[in-house]
C-alpha positions in Angstrom: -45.2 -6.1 6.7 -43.5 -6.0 3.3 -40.0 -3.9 3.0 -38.8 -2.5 -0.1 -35.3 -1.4 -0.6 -34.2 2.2 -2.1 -30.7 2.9 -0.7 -28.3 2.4 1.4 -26.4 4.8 4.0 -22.6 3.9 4.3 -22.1 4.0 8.1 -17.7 5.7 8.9 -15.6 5.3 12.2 -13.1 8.2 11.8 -11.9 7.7 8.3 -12.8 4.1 7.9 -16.0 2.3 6.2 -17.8 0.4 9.2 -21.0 -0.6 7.7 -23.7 -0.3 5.2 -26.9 -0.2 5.9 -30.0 -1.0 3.7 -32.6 1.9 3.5 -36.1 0.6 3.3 -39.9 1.6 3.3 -42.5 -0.1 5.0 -45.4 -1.1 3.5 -48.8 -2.7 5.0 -49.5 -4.1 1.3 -47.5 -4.8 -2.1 -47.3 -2.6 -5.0 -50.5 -3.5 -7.6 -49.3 -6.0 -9.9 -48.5 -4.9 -12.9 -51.3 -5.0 -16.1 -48.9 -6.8 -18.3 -45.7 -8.9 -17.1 -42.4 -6.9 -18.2 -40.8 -7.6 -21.6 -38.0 -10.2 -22.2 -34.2 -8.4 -22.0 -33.9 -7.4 -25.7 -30.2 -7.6 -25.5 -28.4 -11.3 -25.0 -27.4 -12.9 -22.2 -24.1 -11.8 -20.3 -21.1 -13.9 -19.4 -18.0 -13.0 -17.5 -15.7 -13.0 -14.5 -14.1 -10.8 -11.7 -11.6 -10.8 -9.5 -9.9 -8.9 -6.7 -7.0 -8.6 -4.5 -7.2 -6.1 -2.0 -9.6 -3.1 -3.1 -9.0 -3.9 -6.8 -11.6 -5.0 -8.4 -10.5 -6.3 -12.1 -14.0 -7.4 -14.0 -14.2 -9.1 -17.6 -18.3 -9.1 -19.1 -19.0 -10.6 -22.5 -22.4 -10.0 -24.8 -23.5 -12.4 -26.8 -25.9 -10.1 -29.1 -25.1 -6.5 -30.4 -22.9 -4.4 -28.5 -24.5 -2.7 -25.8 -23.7 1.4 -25.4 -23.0 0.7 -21.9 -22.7 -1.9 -18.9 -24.2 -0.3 -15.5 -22.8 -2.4 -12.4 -23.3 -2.8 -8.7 -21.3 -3.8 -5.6 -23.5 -5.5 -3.0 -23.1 -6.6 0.4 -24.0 -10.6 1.3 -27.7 -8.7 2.3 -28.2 -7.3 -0.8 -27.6 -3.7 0.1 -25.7 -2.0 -2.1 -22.0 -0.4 -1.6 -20.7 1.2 -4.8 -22.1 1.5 -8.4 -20.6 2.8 -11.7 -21.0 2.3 -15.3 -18.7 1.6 -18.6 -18.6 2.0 -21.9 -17.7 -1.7 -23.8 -14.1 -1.7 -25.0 -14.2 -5.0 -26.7 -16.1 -8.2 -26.2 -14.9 -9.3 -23.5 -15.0 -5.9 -22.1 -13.1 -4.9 -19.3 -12.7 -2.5 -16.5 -10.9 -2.2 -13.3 -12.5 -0.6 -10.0 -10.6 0.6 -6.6 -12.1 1.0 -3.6 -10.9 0.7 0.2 -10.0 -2.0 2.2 -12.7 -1.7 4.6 -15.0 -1.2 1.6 -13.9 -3.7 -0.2 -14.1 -6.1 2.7 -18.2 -5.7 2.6 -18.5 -6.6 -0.9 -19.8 -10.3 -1.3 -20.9 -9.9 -5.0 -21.5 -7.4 -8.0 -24.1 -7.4 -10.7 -23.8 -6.2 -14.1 -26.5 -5.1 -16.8 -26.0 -4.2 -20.5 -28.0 -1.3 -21.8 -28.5 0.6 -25.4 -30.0 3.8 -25.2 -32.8 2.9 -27.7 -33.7 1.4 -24.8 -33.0 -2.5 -24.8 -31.4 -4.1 -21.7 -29.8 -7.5 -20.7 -30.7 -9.6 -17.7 -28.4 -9.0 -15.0 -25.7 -10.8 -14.2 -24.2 -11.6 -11.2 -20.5 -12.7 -10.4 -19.0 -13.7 -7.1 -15.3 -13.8 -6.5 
């Protein structure tokens, strides 16, 4: 039986982050493929590092194409699920941008991906950076 993914439920002790959970649906069957395969990401690709210590997260993304109107980014456990999302607005290329988050949040991340989006509606592939 397939499971898709559409949340996650952030599981406390007291005051403190204990666990995050993936929410899924079961499904007997897959979706129906699609008619026609998704476009290509109109924007470029995506380069870039991050880096923490503690519960700050500093992260550096550069574009290779136009600049996007915004990068949208996710924080993901080593399962997949995810723990904390945001977006940003470039401020150079690299852009830049600094997240904080608590200990015992920060000690479920594994990963985080970032995309690049324009309103007219192009998109980059996603990148992903570890620390």
């Amino acid at each position: 039986m397939e499971q898709y993914s559409f949340g996650s439920a952030a599981i406390y002790v007291g005051a403190n982050l204990n666990e995050v959970a993936s929410l899924s649906l079961l499904n007997p069957s897959p979706p129906p493929p699609a008619i026609f395969p998704p476009p290509p990401p109109s924007l470029g690709t995506l380069s870039g590092h991050v880096a923490h210590v503690g519960g700050v997260f500093s992260t550096s993304v550069a574009f290779s194409s136009q600049p996007p109107d915004t990068f949208n980014y996710a924080y993901f456990t080593a399962a997949g699920t995810v723990v904390s999302s945001g977006s940003n607005p470039p401020n150079g290329n690299p852009s830049t941008w600094t997240d904080t988050v608590s200990h015992d949040m920060a000690a479920l991340m594994s990963y985080v991906q970032v995309v690049s989006i324009q309103n007219s509606g192009g998109n980059s592939a996603a990148l992903t950076l570890t620390w």
